[in-house]
N, C-alpha and C positions, 0 to 999 in steps of 0.2 A: 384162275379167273383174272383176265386183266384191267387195271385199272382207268388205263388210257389206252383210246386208242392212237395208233402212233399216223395214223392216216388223217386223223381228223385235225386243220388247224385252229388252232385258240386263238384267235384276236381279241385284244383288250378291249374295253368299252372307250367309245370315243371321249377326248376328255369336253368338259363343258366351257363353252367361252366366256368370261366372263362379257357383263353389261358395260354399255356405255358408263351409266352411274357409279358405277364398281369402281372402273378404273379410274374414272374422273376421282372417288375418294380415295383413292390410294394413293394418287397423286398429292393428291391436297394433306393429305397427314403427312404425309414425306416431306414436303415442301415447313408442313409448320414445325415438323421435329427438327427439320436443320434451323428455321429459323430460332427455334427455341434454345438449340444448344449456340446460334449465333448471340443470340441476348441475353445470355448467360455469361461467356467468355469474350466478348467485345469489349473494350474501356466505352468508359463511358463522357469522361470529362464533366463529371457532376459528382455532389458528395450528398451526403444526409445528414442533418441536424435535427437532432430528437432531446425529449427533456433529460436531462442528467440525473444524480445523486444530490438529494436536498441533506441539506446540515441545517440544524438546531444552533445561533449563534449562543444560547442559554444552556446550548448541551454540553455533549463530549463528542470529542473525534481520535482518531487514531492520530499518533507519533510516530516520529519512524521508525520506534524500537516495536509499531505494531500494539502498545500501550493506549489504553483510553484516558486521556487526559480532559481538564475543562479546556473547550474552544477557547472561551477567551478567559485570561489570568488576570490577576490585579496584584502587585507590592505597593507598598506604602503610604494603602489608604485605604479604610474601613470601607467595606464590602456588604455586600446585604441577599439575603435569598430571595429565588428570583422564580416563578410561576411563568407557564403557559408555555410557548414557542414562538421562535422570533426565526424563522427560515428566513434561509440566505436559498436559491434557485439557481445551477448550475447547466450546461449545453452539455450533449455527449457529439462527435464525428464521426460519422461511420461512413470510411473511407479515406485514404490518401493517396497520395500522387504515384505510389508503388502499388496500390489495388483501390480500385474505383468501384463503388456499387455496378452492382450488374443492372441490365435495363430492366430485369423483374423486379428486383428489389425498390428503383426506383420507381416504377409503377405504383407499388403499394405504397409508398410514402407520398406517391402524390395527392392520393385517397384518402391519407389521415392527416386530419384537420392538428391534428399533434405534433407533425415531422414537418419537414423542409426541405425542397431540394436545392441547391445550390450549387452554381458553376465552382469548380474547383478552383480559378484563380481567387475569388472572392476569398477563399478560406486559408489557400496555401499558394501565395503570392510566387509568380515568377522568380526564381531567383535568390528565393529566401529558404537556406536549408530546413530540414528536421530542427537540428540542433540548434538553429538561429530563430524558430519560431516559439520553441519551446522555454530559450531563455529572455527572449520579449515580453511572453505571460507571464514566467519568474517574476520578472520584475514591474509587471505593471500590478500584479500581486500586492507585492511586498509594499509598492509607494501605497495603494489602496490604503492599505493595512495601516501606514503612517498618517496618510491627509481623515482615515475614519479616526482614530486614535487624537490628530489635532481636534479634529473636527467636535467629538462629544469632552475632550478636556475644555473646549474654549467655552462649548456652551454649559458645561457647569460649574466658567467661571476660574478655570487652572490659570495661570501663564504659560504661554506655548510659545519656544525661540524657533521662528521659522530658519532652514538652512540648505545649501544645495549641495547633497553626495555624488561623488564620481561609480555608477554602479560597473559598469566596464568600459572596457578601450575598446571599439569597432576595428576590423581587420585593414592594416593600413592607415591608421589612425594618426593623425595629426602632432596629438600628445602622446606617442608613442616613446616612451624612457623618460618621459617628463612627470607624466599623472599616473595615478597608479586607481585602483580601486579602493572603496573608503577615502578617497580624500577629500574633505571637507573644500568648497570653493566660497573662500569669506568675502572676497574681492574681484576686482576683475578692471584694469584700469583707471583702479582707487575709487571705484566704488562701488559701494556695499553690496553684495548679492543676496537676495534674500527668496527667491526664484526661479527656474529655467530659462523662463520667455526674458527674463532682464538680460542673461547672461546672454543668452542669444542676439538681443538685439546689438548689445555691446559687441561682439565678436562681427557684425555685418555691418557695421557701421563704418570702416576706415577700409573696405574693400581690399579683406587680406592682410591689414596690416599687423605683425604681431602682438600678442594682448600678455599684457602683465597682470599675471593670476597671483595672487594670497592665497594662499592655501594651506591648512591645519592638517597636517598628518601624524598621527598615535600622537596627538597632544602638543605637535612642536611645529611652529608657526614659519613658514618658508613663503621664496616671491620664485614661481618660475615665468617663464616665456614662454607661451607655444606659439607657431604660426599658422594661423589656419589654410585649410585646404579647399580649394573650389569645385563647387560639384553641382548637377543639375540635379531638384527635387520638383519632378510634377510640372515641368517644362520650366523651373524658376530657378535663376543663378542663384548659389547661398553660398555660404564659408561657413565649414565649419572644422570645432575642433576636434573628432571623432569620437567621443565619450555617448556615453549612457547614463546618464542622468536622475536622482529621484530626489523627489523633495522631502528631503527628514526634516527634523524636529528634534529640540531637546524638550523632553517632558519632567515636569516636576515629583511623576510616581510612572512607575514598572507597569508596562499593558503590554501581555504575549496573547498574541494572536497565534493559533495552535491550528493549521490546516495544509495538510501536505497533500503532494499529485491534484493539487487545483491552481490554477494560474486565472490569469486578466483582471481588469477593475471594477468590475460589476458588483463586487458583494461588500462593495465601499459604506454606501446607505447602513445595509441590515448588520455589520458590524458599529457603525456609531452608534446604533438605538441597543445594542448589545451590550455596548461598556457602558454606556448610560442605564442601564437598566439594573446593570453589575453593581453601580456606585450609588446608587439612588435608591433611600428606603418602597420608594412607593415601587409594587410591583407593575408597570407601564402598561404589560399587557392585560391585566385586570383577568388572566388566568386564559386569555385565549388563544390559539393555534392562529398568528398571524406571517404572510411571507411576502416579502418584496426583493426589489432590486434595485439598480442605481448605482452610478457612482458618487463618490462623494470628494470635495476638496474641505482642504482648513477651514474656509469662510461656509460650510454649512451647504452650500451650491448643491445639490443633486442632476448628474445628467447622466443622456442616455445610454443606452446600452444594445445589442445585440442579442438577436433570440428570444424576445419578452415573449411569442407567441409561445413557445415550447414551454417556457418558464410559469408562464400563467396553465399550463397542462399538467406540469411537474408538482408544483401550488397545489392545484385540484387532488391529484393522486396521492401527494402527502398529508389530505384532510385538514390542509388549510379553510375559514370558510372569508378571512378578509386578504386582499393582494395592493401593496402601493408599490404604484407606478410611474416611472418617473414622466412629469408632464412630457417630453421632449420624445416620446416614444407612443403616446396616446392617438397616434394615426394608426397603428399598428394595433392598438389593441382594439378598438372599434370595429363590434363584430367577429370577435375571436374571443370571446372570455366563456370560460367552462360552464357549464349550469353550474348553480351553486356556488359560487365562488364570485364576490364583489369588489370593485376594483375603486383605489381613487388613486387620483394623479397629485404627486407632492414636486413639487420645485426647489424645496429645499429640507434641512434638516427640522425646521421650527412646523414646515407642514405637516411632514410625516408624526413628529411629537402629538400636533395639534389631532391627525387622524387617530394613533392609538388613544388620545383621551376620551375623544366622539366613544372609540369603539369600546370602552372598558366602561361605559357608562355613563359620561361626565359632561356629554355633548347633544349633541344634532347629526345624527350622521348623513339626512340627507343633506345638510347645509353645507357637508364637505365637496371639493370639487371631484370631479369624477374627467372620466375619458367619453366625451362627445362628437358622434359625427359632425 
């Protein structure tokens, strides 16, 4: 019995053409899958700034040995226990100059009212390495940590001896073999430094001409010369003598400030009402979850800061329910504040005091000033 016959031939069935619409969508998904994988792997020249890791300045933090330590320490001066939270509000970057948000990524932070997008020179300045950006926040850290530290000594009444530290030498530096780091600048032309901005004007005053510096190193009192060097900042001749600069303080008692892998001077504020709250019977916050920002100088001054939008999100998600804000950023927060979470604008350190007394029961809180369109 045969299966086939071998006479007969098989022709397949014709194949079907596809439709106009058919091919129209195969095109079109072809077209958005490359563009897809183009918006994924393109730079983008833009970064993301989102809320950070909130600290308790009343709490603890890790050291570098990975240990939980108290934030802030106090020697040689009675101490007091201390209630509630006093958050400091930190930024995170997602993204740098070596890998840039992809354009989906940035899509979705443009949609949350929590993120930021920002052109990437704004964050990682032309010209200014990793390594040079990283030790800027170092040190604008560190001075924080000094002018918050003047800042609640003076106002509970310490003596505070204001002084100006050499932090380092800039590349190609002026006072190169001259100044070292840690050196105290007592003088400057015979007279007395007690500031940056003096020292500087002194240094641009004789057009280059070299400045006789006093200067205290490990204890032993010297006069060197530098000559300054001239250079263009922000289309403006200046002279300068290549250092980095912070404004210490000799304090009459021991204050460590315990916060590693965080840089800049925003958490200047919420560290003075921190040591102040350390050294003062009364508990300030009256036991509540409060968090602000701000920088802070010796003289009490609070100013602005960077990032309040994200900061007041950050706020929110750490169950903060009060936020002070420094006046000088109050455009910014107008129309960005989280449900639940109430905001006032302080100008200085005696505001901010004046807001946690309102808030721990001893005030008016509407009476305090707020952030107004």
């Amino acid at each position: 019995m045969a299966l086939f016959d071998e006479n007969v031939e098989v022709r397949p069935a014709p194949r079907k053409r596809l439709s106009r619409g058919a091919v129209v969508g195969l095109w079109a998904l072809s077209i958005a899958l490359v563009a897809m994988l183009l918006l994924t792997i393109l730079p983008t020249g833009f970064v993301i700034q989102q809320p950070g890791p909130v600290f308790d300045t009343l709490g603890t933090a890790e050291n570098a040995d990975g240990d939980d330590v108290p934030l802030i320490s106090v020697e040689g001066a009675e101490t007091y226990p201390t209630d509630g939270a006093l958050d400091l509000l930190t930024v995170q970057v997602v993204g740098s100059r070596e890998r840039t948000p992809s354009w989906i990524e940035l899509a979705g932070a443009w949609f949350d009212p929590s993120r930021a997008v920002l052109p990437i020179d704004d964050v990682f300045p032309q010209g200014q390495t990793t390594e040079q950006r990283q030790q800027q926040s170092a040190a604008q850290m560190v001075d924080s940590q000094k002018e918050a530290t003047a800042a609640a000594l003076t106002e509970l009444g310490y003596d505070v001896e204001p002084m100006v530290r050499v932090y380092a030498l800039t590349d190609d530096s002026a006072a190169e073999g001259v100044l070292q780091p840690d050196d105290i600048i007592r003088t400057a032309d015979g007279q007395d430094i007690t500031d940056t901005e003096q020292l500087r004007a002194i240094v641009n005053a004789d057009d280059g001409a070299p400045v006789e510096l006093g200067i205290e190193r490990d204890g032993e009192q010297l006069t060197e010369t530098v000559t300054p060097k001239q250079t263009e900042v922000d289309g403006t001749t200046t002279w300068l003598l290549g250092i980095t600069t912070m404004h210490d303080f000799t304090f009459p008692i021991d204050v460590t400030i315990q916060l590693n892998n965080v840089g800049g001077p925003s958490a200047g504020m919420m560290f003075a009402l921190g040591i102040i709250d350390t050294l003062t019977p009364e508990e300030i916050t009256g036991g509540e979850r409060i968090a602000g920002t701000g920088t802070i100088d010796a003289a009490g001054e609070v100013g602005p800061i960077g990032g309040i939008r994200q900061k007041l999100y950050g706020a929110k998600d750490a169950g903060a329910r009060w936020f002070l804000a420094p006046e000088s950023n109050c455009d910014e927060v107008v129309g960005h504040i989280p449900d639940g979470l109430r905001v006032f604008s302080v100008a200085t350190l005696d505001d901010a005091l004046d807001a946690l007394s309102a808030i721990r029961g001893d005030g008016d809180l509407d009476a305090l000033p707020t952030c107004t369109g």
